[in-house]
C-alpha positions as a printed Julia matrix, in Angstrom:
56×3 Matrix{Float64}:
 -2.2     4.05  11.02
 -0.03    1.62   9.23
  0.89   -2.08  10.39
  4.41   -3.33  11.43
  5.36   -6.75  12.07
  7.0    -7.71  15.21
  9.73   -9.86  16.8
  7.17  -13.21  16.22
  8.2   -12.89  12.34
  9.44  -16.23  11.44
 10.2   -15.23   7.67
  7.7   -17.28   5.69
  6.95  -14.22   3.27
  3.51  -14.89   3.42
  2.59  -10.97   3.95
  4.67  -10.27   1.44
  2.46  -12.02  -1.17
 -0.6   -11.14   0.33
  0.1    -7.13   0.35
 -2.22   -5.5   -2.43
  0.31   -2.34  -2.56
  3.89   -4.08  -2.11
  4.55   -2.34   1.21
  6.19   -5.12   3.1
 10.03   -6.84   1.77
 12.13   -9.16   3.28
 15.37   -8.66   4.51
 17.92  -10.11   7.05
 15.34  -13.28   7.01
 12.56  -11.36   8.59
  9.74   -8.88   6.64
  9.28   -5.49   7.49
  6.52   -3.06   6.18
  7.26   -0.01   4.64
  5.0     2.82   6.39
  4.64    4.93   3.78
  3.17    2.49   1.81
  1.34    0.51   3.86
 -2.48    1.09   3.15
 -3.59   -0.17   6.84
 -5.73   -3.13   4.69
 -5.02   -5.83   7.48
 -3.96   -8.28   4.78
 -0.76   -9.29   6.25
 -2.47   -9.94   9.41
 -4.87  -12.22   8.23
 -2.79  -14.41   6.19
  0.41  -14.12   8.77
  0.76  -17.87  10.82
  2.31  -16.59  13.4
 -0.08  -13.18  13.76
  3.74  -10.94  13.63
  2.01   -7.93  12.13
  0.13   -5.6   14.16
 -1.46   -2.11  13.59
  0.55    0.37  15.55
């Protein structure tokens, strides 16, 4: 089960530093995880301010 970040995303990029594997990239302003990739870690949701990723 990977994690994707939702609509709350306010673009800080703070997943994005905190991903061990590089799964999640910014684009249009907001970050999105790449599923594939994503190792399911919760590391983006414990750093994220705004609690915009989620496991699915």
């Amino acid at each position: 089960m990977a994690y994707a970040i939702g609509e709350e995303c306010i673009g800080c990029g703070a997943c994005v530093d905190a991903c061990p594997v590089g799964a999640i990239e910014m684009g249009d302003g907001k970050a999105a995880i790449n599923a594939d990739a994503c190792i399911d870690c919760g590391s983006c949701a414990g750093t994220c301010p705004v609690e915009a990723p989620k496991a699915e």
